[in-house]
Backbone as JSON Lines, residues from 0, in Angstrom:
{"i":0,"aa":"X","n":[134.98,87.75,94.91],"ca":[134.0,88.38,95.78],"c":[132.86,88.91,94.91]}
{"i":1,"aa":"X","n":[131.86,88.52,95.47],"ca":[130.18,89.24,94.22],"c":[129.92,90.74,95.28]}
{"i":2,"aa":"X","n":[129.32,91.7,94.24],"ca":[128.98,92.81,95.5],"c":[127.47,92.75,95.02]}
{"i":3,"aa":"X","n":[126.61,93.09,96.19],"ca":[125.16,93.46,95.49],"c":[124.97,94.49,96.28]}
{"i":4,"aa":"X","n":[124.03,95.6,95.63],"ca":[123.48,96.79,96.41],"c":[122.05,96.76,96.35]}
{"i":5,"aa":"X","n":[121.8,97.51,97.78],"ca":[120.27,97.6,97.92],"c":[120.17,98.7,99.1]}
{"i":6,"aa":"X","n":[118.8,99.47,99.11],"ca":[118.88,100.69,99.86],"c":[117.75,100.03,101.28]}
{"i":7,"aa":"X","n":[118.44,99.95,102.55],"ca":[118.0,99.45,103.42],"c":[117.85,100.62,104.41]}
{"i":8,"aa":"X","n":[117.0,100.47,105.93],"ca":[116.83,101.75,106.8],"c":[117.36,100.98,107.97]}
{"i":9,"aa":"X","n":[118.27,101.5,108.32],"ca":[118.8,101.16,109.94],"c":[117.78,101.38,110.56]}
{"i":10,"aa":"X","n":[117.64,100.1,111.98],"ca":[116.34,100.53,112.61],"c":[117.2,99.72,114.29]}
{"i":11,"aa":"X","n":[117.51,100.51,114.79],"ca":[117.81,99.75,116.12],"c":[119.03,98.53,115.94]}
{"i":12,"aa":"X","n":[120.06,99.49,115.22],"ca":[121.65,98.54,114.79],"c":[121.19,97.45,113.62]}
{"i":13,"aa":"X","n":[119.91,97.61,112.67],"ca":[119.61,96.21,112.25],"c":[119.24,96.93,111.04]}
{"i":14,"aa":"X","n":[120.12,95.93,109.98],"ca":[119.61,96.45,108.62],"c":[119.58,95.36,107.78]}
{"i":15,"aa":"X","n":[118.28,95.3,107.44],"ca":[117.57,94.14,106.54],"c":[117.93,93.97,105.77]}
{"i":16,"aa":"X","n":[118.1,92.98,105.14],"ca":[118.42,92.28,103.89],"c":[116.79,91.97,102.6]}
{"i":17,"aa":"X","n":[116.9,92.45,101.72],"ca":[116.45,91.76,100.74],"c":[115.75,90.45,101.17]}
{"i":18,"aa":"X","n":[114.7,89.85,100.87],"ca":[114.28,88.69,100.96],"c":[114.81,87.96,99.61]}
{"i":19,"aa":"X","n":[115.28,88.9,98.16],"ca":[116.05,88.57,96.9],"c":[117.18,87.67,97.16]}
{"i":20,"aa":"X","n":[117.76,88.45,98.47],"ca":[119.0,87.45,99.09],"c":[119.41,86.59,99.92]}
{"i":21,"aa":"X","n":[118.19,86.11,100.1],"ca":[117.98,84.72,101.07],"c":[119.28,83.53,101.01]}
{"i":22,"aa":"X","n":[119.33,83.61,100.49],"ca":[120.36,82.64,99.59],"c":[121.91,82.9,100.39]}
{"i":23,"aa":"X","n":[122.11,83.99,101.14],"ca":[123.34,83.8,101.53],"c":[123.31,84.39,102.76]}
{"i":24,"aa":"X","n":[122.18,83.35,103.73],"ca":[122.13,83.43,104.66],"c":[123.48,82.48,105.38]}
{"i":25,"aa":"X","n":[123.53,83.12,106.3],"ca":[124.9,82.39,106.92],"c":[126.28,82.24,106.38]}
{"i":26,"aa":"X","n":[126.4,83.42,105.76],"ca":[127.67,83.94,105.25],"c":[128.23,84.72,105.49]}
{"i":27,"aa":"X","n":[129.48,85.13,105.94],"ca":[130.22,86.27,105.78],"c":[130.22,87.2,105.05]}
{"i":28,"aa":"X","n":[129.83,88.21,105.67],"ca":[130.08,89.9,104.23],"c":[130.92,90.55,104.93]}
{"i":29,"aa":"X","n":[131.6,91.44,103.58],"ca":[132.11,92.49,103.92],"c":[131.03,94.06,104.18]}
{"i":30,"aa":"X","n":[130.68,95.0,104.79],"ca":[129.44,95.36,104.75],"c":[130.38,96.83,104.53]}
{"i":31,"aa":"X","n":[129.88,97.88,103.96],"ca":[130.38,99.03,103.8],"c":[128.9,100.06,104.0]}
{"i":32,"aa":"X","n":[128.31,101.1,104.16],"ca":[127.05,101.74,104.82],"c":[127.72,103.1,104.23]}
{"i":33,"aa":"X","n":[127.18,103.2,103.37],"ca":[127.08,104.95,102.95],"c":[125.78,105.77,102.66]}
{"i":34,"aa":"X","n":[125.87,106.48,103.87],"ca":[124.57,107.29,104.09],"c":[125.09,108.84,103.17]}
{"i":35,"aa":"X","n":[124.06,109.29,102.74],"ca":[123.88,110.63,102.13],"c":[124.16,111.92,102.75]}
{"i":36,"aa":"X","n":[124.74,112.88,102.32],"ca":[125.22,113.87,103.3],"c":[123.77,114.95,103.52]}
{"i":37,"aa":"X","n":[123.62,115.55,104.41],"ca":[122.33,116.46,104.56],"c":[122.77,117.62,103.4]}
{"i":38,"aa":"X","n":[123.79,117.86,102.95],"ca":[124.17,118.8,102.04],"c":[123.97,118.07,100.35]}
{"i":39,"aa":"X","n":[123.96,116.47,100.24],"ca":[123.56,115.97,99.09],"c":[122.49,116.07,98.95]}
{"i":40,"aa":"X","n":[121.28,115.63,99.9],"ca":[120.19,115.67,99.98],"c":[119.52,117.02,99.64]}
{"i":41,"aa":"X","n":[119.79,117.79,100.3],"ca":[119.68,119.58,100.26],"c":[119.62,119.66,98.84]}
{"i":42,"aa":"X","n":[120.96,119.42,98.44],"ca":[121.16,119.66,96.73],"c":[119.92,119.0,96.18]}
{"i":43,"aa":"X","n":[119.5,117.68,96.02],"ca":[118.56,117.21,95.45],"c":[117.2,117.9,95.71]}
{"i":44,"aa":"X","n":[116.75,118.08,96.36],"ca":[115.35,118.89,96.49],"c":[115.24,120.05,96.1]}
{"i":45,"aa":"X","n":[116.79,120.86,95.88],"ca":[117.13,122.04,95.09],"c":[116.77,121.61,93.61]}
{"i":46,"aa":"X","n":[117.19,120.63,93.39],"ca":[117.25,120.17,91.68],"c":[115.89,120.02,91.49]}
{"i":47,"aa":"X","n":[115.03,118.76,92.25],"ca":[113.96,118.79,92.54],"c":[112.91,120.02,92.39]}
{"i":48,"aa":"X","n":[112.92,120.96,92.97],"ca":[112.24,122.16,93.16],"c":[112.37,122.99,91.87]}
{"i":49,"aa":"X","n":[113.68,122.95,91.51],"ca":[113.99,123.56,89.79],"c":[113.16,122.98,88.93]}
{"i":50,"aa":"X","n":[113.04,121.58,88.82],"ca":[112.39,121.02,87.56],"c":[111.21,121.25,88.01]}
{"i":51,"aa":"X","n":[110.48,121.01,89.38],"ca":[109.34,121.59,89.41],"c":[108.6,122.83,88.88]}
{"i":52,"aa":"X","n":[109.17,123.88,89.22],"ca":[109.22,125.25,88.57],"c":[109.32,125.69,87.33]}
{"i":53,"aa":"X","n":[110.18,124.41,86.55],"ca":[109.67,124.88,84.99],"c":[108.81,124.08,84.89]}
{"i":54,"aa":"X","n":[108.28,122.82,85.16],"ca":[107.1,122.03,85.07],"c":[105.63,123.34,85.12]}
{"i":55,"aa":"X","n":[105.7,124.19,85.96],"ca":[104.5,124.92,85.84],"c":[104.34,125.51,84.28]}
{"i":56,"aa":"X","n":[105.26,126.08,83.86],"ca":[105.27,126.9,82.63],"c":[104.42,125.83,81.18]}
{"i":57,"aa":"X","n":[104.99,124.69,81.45],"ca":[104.6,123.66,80.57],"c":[102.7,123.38,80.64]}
{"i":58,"aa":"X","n":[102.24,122.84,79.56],"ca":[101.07,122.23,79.23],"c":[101.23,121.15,78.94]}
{"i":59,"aa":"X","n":[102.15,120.24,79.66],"ca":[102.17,119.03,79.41],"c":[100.61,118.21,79.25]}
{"i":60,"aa":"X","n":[100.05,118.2,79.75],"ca":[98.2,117.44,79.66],"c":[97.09,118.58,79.44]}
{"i":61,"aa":"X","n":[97.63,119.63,78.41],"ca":[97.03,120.45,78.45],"c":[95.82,120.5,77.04]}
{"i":62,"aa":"X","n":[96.34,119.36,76.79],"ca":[95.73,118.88,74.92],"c":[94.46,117.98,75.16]}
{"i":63,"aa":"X","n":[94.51,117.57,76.3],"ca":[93.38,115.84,77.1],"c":[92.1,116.99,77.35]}
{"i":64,"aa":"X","n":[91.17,115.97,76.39],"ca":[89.89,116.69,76.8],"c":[89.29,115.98,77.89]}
{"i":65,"aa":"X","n":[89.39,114.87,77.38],"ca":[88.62,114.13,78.86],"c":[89.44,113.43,79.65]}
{"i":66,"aa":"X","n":[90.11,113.95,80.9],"ca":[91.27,113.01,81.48],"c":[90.99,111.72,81.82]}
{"i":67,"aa":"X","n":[89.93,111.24,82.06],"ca":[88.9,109.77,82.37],"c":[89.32,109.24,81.13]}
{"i":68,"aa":"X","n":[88.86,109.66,80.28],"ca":[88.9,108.83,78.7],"c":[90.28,108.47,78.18]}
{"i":69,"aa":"X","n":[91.56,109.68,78.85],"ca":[92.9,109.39,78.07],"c":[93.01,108.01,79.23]}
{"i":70,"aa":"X","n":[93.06,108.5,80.35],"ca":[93.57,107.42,80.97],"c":[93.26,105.86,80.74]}
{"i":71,"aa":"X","n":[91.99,105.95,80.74],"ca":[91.4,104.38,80.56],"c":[91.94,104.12,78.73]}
{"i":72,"aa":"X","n":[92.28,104.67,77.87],"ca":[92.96,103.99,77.14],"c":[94.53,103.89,77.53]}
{"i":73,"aa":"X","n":[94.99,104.49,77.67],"ca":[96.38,104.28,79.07],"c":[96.44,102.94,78.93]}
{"i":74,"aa":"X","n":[95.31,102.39,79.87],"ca":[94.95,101.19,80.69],"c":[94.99,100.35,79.66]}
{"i":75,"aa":"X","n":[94.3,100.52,79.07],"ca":[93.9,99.69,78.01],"c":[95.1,98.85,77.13]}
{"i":76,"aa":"X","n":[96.14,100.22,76.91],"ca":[97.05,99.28,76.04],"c":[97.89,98.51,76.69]}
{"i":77,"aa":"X","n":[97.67,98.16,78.37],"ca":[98.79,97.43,78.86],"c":[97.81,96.18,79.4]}
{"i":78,"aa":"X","n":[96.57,96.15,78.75],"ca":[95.99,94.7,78.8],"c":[96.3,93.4,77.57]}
């Protein structure tokens, strides 16, 4: 048995497939659906909101004189 995962949205009993998995159209699956608990989720935006909060304290881009100028070399090195 192969397993593949992918994060799909129920929409009216119907949950899409990958266009990646074209390929096994007209096959049998075993299908298993594990949705997130509102209490996992909760947790994450907690965690979320933490790293946010020390993110303020930081000067992460606080060294960039010209933010135009860092960026466009950014750019630059992925030409």
């Amino acid at each position: 048995m192969q397993a593949i995962e992918f994060i799909s949205t129920i929409k009216e009993g119907i949950i899409r497939i990958p266009e990646l998995y074209t390929g096994y159209d007209n096959q049998q699956a075993r299908v298993i659906v594990l949705i997130p608990s509102i209490e996992h989720m909760n947790n994450q935006k907690k965690n979320l909101a933490a790293i946010f909060k020390k993110m303020e304290t930081k000067t992460v881009f606080g060294k960039i004189k010209d933010p135009v100028a860092w960026q466009k070399q950014l750019r630059d090195e992925w030409e």
